[in-house]
LOSE-98484 format. One line per 5 residues: their letters; for each residue x, z, y of N, C-alpha, C, O. Coordinates in steps of 0.02 Angstrom, whole numbers, plus 32768, in hexadecimal, padded with zeros to 4 digits. Layout:
// LOSE-98484
A> X:Z:Y:X:Z:Y:X:Z:Y:X:Z:Y | ...
// end
This chain:
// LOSE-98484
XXXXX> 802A:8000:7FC5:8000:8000:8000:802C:8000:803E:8063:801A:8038 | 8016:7FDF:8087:8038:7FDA:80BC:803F:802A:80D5:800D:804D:80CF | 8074:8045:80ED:8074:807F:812F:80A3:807B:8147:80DA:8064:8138 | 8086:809C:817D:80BC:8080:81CA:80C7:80C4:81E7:80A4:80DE:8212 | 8101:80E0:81C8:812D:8135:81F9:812F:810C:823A:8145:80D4:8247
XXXXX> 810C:8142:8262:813E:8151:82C4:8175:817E:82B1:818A:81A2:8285 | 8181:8169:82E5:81D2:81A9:82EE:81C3:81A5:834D:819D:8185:8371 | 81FF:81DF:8359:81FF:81C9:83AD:81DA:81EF:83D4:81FF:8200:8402 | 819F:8209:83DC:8180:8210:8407:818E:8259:842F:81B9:827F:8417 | 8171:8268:8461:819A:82B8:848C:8168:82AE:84AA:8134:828D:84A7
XXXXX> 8196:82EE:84E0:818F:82F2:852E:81BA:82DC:8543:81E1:82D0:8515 | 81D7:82C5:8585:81EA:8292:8597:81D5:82B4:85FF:819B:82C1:860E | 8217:82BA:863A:8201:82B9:8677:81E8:8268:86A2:8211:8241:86BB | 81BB:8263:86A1:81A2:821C:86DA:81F0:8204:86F1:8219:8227:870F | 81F6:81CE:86DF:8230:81AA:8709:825A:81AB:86BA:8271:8174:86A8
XXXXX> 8264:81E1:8690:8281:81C4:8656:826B:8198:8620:823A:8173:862A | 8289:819A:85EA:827F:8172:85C2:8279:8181:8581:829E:81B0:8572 | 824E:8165:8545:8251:817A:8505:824A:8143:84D4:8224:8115:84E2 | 8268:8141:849F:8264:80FD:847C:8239:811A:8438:8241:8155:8428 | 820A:80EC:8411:81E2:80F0:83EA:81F7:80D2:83A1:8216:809F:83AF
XXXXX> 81F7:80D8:8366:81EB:80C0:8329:81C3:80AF:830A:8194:80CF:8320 | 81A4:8080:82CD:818D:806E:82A2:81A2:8051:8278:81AB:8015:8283 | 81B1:8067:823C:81CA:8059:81F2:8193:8044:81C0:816C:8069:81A4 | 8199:8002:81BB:814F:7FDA:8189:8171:7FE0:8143:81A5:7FC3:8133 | 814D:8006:811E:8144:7FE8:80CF:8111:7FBD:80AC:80D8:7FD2:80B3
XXXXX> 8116:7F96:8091:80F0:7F5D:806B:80CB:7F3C:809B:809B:7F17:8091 | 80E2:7F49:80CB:80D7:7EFD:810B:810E:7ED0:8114:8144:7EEC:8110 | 8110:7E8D:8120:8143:7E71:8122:812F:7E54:816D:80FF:7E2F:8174 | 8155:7E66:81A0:815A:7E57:81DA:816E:7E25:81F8:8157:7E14:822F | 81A0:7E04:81D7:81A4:7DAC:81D5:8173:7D8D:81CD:8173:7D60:81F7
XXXXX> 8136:7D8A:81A4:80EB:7D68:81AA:80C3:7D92:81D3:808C:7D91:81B7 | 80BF:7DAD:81F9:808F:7DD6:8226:80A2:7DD6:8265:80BA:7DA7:8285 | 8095:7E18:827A:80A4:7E32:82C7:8089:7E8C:82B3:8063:7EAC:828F | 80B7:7E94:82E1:80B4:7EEA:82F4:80B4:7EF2:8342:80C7:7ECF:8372 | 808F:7F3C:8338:806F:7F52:837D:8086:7FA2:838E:8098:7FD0:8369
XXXXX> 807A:7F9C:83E4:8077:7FF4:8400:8022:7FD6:841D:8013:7FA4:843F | 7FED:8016:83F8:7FC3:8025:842D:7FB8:8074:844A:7FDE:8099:842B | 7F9A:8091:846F:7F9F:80BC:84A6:7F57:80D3:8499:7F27:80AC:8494 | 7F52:812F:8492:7EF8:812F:84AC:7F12:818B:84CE:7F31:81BC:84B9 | 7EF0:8178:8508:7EF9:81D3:8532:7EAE:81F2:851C:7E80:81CA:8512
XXXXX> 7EA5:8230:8515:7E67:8243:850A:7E30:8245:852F:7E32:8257:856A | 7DFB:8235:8511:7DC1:8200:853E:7DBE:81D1:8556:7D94:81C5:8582 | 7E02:8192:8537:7E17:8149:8549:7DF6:8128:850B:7DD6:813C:84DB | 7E0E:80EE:8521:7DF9:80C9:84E8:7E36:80B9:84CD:7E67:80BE:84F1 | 7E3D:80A5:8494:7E9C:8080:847E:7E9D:8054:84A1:7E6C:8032:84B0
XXXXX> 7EDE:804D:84B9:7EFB:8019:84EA:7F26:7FFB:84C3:7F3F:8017:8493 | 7F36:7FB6:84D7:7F77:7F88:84AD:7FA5:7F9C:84ED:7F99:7F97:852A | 7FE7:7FB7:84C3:801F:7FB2:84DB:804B:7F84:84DA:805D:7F78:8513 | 8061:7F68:84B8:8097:7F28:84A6:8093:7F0E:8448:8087:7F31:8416 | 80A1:7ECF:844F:80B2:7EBA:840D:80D5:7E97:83E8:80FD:7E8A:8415
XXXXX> 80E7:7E80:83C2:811B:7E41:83BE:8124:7E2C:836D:8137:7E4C:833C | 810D:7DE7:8376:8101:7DBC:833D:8148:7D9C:8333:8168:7D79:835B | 815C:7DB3:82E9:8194:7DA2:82B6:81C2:7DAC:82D8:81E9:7DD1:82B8 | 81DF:7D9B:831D:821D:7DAF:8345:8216:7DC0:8377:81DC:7DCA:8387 | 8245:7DCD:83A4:8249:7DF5:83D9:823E:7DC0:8418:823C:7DD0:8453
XXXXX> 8237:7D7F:83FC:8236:7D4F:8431:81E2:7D39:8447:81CB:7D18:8476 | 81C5:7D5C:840F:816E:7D4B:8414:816B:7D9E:840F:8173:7DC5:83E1 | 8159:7DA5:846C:813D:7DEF:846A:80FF:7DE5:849F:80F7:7DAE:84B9 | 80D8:7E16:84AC:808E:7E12:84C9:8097:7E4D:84E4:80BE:7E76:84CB | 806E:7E5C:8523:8074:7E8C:8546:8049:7EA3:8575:8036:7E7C:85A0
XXXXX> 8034:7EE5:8574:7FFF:7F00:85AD:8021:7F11:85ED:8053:7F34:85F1 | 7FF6:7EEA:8632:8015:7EF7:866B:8020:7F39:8666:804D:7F3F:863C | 800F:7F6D:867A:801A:7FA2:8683:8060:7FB9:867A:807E:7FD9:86A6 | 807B:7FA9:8641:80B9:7FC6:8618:80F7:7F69:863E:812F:7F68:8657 | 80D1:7F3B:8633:810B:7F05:863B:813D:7F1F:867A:812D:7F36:86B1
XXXXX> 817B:7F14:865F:81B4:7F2C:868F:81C6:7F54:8697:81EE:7F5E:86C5 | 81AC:7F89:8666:81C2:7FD8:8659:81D7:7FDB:85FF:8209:7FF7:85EB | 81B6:7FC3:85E2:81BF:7FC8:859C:81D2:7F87:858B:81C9:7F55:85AE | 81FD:7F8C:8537:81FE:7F72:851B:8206:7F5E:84E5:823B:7F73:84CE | 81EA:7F3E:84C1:81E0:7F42:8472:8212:7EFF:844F:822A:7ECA:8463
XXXXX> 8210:7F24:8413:825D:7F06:83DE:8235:7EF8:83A1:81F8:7EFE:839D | 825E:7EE3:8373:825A:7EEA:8321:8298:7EDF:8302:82C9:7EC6:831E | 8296:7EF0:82CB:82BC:7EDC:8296:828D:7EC2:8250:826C:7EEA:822F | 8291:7E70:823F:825B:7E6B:8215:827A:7E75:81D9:8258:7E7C:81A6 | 82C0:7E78:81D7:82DB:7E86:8177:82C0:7ED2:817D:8292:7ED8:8156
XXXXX> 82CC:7F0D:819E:82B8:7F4B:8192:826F:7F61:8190:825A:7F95:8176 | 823E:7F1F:81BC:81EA:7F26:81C4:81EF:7F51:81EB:81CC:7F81:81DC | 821C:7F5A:8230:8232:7F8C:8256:8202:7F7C:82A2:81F3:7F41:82AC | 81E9:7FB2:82D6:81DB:7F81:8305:81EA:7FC7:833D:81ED:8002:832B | 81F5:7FAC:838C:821A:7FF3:839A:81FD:7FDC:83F0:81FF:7FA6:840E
XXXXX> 81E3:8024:8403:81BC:800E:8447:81FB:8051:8484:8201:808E:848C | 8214:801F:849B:8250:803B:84CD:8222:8051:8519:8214:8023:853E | 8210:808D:8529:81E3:808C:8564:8217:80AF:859B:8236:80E4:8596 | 8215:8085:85CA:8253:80A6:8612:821A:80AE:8654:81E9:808A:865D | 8227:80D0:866C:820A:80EC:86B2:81B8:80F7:8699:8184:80D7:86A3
XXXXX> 81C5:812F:867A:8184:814A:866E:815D:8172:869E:817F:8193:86C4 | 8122:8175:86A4:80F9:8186:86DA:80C7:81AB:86AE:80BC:81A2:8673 | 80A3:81E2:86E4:8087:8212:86A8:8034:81EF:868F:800D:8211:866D | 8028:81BE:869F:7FFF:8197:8686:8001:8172:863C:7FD2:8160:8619 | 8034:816D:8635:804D:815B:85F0:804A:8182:85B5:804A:816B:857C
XXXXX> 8047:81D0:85CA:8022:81F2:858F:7FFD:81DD:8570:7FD5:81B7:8589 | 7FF8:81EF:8521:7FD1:81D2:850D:7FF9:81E0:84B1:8034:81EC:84A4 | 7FCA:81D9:848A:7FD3:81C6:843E:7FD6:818B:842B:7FA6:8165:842B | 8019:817A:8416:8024:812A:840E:802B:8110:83DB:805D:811D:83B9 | 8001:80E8:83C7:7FF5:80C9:837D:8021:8097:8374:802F:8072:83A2
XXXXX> 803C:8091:833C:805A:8059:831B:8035:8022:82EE:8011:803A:82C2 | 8038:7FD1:82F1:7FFE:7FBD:82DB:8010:7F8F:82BC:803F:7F76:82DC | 8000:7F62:8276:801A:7F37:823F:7FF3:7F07:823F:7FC0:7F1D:825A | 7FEA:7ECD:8230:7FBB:7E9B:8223:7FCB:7E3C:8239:7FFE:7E26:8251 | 7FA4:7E24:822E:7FBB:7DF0:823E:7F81:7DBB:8255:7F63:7D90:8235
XXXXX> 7F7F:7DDD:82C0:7F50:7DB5:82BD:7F58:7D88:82FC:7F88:7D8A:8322 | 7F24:7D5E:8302:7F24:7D1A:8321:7F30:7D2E:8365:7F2B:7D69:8377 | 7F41:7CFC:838D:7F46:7CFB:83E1:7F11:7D2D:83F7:7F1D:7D56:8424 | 7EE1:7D2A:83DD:7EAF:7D35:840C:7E9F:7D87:8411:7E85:7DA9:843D | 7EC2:7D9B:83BC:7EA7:7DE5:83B7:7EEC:7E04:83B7:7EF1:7E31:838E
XXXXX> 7F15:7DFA:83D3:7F5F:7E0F:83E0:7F64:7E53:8409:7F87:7E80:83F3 | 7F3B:7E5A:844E:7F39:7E83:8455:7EFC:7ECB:8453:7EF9:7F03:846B | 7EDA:7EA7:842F:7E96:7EC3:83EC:7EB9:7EFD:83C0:7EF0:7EF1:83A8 | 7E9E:7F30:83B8:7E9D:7F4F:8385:7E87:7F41:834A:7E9D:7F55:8314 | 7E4B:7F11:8359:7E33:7EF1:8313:7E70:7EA5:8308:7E5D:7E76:82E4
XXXXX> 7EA1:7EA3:831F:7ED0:7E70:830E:7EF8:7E9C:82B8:7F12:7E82:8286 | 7EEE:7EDC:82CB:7F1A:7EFC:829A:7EF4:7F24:827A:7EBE:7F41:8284 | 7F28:7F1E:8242:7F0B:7F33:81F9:7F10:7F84:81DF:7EF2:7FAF:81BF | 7F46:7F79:8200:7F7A:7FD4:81CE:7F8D:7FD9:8220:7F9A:7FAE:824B | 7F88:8030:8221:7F90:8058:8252:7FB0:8086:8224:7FA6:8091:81E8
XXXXX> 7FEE:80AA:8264:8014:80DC:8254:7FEE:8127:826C:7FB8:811B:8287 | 7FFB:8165:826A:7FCE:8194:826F:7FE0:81B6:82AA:7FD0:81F1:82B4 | 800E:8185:82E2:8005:8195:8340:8041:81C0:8344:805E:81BE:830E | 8056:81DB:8363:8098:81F6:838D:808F:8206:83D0:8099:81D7:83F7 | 807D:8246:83EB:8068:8251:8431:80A8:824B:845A:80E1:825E:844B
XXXXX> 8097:8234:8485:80C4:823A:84C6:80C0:8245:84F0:809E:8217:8507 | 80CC:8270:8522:80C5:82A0:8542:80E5:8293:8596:811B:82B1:8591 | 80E2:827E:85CF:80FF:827C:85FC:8103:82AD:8645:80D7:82AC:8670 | 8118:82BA:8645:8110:8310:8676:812B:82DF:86BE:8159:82B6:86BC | 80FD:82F2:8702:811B:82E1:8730:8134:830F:876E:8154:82F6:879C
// end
């Protein structure tokens, strides 16, 4: 069966930085795409960033573009969300997300299949 460990997540002062993990088993990330999504309590999940098979096809929510940034490694099914100049808005429990879906549901939660079980992050200002 697919699961997807976070690693990474804290507290963290506004203006620093924290980098994120996701380690896929029995996903193969070369045929898919992997995701960061975001939900603060009483939000709805937000798409954070994503990136299909390489690091050269990535997708991205304004909010975060030009502050974060997201990686992979597809031999490891690795995918890694680098967030710099954090603002305390960015709190939030951040999901890791598996699947393999079309343009359109990319930054959809229903684009993905297998979810990891979130990693809070915490930004103090």
């Amino acid at each position: 069966q697919v699961q997807l460990a976070e690693s990474g997540g804290g507290s963290v002062q506004a203006g620093g930085s924290l980098s994120l993990t996701c380690e896929a088993s029995g996903f193969t990330f070369s045929n898919g795409a992997m995701g960061w999504f975001r939900q603060a309590p009483g939000k709805e999940r937000e798409f954070v960033a994503s990136i299909r098979r390489s690091s050269s096809n990535t997708y991205w929510a304004d909010s975060v573009k030009g502050r974060f940034a997201i990686s992979g490694n597809s031999a490891k099914n690795t995918v890694y969300l680098h967030m710099n100049s954090l603002k305390s808005e960015d709190t939030a429990v951040y999901f890791c997300a598996a699947g393999y879906p079309i343009t359109s549901t990319l930054r959809l939660p229903s684009g993905y299949r297998y979810w990891g079980q979130g990693t809070q992050v915490t930004v103090s200002s």
